[in-house]
C-alpha positions as CSV (number, residue, x, y, z in Angstrom):
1,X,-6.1,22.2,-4.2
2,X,-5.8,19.1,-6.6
3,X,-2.6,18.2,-7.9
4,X,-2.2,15.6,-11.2
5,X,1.0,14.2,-12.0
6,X,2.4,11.1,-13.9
7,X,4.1,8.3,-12.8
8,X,6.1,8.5,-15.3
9,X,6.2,9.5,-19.2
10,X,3.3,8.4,-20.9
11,X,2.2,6.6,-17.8
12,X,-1.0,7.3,-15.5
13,X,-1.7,10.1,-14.1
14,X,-2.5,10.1,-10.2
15,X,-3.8,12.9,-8.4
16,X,-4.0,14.3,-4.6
17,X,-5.6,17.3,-3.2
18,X,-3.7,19.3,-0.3
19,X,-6.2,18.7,2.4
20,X,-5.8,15.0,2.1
21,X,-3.2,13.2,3.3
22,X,0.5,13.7,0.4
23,X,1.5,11.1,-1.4
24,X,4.8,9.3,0.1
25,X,7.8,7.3,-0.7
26,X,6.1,4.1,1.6
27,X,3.5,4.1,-0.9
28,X,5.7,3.7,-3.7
29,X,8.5,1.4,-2.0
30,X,4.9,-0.8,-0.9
31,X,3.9,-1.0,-5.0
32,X,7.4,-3.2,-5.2
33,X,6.7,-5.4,-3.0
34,X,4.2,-8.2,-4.8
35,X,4.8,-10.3,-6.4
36,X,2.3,-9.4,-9.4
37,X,1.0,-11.8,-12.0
38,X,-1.4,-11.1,-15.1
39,X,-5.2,-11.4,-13.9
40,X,-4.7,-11.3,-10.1
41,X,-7.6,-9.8,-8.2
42,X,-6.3,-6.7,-6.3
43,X,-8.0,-5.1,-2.5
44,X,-6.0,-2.3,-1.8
45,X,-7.6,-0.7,1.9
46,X,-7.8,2.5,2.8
47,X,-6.6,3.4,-1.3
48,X,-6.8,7.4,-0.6
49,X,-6.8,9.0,-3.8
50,X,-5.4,5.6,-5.8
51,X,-2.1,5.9,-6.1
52,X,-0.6,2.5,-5.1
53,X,-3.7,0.8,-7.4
54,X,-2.3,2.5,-9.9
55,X,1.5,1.9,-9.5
56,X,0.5,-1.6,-9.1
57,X,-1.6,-1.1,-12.6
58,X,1.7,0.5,-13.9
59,X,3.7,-2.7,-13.0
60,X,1.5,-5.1,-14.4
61,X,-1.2,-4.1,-16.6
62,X,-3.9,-6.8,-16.4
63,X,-4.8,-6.8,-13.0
64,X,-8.2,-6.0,-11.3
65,X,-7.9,-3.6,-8.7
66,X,-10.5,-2.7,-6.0
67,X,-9.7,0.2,-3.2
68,X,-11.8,1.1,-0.4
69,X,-11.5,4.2,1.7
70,X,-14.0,5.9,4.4
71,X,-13.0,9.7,3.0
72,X,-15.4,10.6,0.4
73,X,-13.4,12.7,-1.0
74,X,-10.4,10.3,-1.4
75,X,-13.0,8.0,-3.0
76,X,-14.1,10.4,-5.5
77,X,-10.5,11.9,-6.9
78,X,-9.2,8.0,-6.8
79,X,-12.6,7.3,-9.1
80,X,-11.7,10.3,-11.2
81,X,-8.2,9.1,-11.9
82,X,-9.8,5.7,-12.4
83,X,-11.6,7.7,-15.6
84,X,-8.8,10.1,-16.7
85,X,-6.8,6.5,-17.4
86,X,-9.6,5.0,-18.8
87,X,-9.0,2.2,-16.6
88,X,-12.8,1.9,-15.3
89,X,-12.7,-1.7,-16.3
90,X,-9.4,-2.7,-14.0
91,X,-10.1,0.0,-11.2
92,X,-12.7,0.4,-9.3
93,X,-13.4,2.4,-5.4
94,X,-15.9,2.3,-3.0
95,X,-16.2,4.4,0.0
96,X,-16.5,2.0,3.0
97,X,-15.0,1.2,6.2
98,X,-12.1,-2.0,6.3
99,X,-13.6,-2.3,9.6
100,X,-17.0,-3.7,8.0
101,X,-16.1,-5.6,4.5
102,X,-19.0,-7.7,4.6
103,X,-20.5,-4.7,3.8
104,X,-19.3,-3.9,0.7
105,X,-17.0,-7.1,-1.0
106,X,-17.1,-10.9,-1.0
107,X,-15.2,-13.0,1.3
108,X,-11.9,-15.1,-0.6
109,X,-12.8,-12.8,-3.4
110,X,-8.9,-11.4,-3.9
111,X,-5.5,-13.2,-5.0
112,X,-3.1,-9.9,-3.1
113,X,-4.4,-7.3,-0.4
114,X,-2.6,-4.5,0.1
115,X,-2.3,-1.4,2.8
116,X,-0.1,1.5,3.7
117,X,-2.0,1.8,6.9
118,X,-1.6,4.6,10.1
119,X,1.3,4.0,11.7
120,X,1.0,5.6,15.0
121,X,-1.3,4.8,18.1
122,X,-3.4,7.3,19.0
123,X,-2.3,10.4,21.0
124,X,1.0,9.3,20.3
125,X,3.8,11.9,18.5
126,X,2.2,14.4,16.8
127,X,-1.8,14.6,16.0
128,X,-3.0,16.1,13.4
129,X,-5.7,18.9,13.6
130,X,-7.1,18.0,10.5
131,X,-9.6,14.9,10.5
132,X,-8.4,13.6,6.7
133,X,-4.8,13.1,8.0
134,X,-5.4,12.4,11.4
135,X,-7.4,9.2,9.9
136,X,-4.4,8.0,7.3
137,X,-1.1,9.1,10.5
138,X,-2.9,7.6,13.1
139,X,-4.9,4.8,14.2
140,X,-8.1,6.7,15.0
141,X,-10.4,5.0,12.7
142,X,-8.7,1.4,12.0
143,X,-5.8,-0.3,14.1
144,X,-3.4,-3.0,13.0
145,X,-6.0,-5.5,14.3
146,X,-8.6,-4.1,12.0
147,X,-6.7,-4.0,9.3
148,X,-5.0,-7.9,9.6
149,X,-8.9,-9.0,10.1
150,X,-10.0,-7.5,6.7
151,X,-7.2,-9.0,4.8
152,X,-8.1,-12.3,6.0
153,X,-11.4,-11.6,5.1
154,X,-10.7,-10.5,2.1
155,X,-7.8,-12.9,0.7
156,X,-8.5,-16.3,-1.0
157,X,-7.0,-19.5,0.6
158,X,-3.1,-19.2,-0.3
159,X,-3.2,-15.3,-1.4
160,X,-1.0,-12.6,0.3
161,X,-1.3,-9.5,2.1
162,X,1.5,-7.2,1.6
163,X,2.3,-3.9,3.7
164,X,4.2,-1.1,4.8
165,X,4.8,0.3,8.6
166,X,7.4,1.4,11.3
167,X,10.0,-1.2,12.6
168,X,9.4,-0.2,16.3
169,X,6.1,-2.1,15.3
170,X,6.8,-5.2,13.7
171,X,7.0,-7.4,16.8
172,X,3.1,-6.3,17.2
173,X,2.7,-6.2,13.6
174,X,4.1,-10.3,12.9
175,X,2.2,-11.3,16.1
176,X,-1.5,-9.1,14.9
177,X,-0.6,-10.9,11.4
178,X,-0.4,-14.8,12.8
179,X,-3.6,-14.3,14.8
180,X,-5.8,-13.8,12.3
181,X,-4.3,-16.9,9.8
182,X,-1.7,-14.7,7.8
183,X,1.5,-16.0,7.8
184,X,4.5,-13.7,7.9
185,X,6.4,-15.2,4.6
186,X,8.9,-12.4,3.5
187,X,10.2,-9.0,4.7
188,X,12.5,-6.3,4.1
189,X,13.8,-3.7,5.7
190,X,14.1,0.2,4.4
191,X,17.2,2.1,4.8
192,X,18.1,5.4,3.9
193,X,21.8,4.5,3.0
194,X,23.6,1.1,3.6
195,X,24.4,0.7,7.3
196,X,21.3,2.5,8.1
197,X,19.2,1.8,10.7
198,X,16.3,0.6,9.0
199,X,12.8,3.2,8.7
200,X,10.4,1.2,7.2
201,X,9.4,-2.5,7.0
202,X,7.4,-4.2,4.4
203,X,5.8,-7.4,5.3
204,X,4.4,-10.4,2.8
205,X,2.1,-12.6,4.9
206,X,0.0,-15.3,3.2
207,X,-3.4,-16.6,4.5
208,X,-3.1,-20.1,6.1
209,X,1.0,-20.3,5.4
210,X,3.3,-22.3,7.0
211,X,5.8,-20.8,9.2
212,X,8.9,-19.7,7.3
213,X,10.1,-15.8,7.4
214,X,12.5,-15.1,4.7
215,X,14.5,-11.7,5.5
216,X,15.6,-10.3,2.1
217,X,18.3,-7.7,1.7
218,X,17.6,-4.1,2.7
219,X,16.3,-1.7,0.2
220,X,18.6,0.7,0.3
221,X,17.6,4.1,-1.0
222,X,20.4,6.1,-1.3
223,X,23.8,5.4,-2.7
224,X,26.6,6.9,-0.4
225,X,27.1,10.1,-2.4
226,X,23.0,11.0,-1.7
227,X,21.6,10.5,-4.9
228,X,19.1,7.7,-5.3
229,X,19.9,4.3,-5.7
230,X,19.5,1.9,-8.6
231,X,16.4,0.3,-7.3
232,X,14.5,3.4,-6.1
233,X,15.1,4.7,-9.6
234,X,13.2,1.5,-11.1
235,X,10.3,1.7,-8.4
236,X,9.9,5.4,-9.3
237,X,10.0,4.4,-13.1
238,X,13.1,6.6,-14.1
239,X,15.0,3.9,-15.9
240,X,12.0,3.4,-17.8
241,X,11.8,7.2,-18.6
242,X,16.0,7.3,-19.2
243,X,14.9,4.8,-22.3
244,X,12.6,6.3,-23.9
């Protein structure tokens, strides 16, 4: 079943269907990450059903986005948000595989790439019997390696990469990044209260940077009495709405 919501009042609508993988909090702690400025060219791989395109859209209105995803079906409800927001001009999908981007977009062609990728190796922790979530949990269809290479592919001389994955994987994840020219240049650690150990890491690697890792302050997401903290408030757009 297909589910449309907004990201907030009078902002887009994004939509997911129940047989592909949920939308989660990764995707929307990822959209804070970049550093976005007005005109960037925007790759975002393996997009699913658009939503961090569109959060990204959301943050800064005149970028270009392009996703790519090997569902069909992600491709065409991503496409059909890309038309409900009349944002056909700034947004645009393609069904294809990040393994192959020749196929499909131009090498140096982006300023930012961007990727909530599988986090798991295969046949590790739980597998899902459904081949739509199986492909976006685990690394069935694309592995860290895969994903690194398309980025590099992808990204101009000097642009980033920015992503999202599991701490126990960021010694793999730094080392994957460096071999295929992108730089680790900034990262942050997600905890769900201060003191925390940390659930999530999002990584900002540029193509041909100079060593230098910046480790910025946790992102904390809850305040010590359970309700949400400041900043996951702005990255879900409720400050916005509490004005309004």
């Amino acid at each position: 079943m297909e589910h449309w919501e907004s990201l907030c009042k009078d902002g887009y609508r994004f939509v997911y269907d129940d047989a592909l993988f949920p939308p989660g909090t990764d995707t929307f702690l990822l959209s804070s990450l970049p550093r976005l400025k007005a005109g960037m060219r925007v790759c975002d791989l393996g997009c699913g059903t658009g939503l961090l395109a569109l959060l990204l859209l959301q943050r800064q209105h005149s970028l270009s986005v392009t996703g790519i995803d090997i569902q069909p079906r992600a491709v065409a409800l991503a496409c059909a948000a890309a038309e409900a927001n009349g944002l056909t001009d700034r947004l645009t999908f393609h069904t294809a595989d990040l393994r192959r981007p020749k196929d499909t977009l131009p090498a140096g062609g982006f300023d930012l790439a961007v990727c909530n990728p599988p986090y798991y190796p295969p046949r590790s922790g739980f597998v899902a019997k459904a081949d739509a979530i199986r492909t976006a949990r685990s690394e069935v269809d694309c592995t860290p390696e895969d994903v690194c290479r398309a980025a590099a592919y992808l990204l101009r001389w000097g642009g980033s990469f920015c992503l999202v994955h599991k701490p126990e994987r960021l010694t793999d994840l730094c080392c994957t990044l460096r071999e295929h020219g992108l730089e680790p240049k900034r990262l942050r650690f997600v905890c769900k209260t201060a003191g925390a150990a940390p659930s999530l890491v999002l990584v900002d690697s540029r193509r041909g940077g100079k060593p230098g890792l910046s480790i910025e302050a946790p992102l904390i997401l809850q305040n010590a009495d359970g309700t949400p903290s400041a900043e996951v408030d702005a990255i879900y757009f409720r400050q916005q709405e509490d004005t309004l």
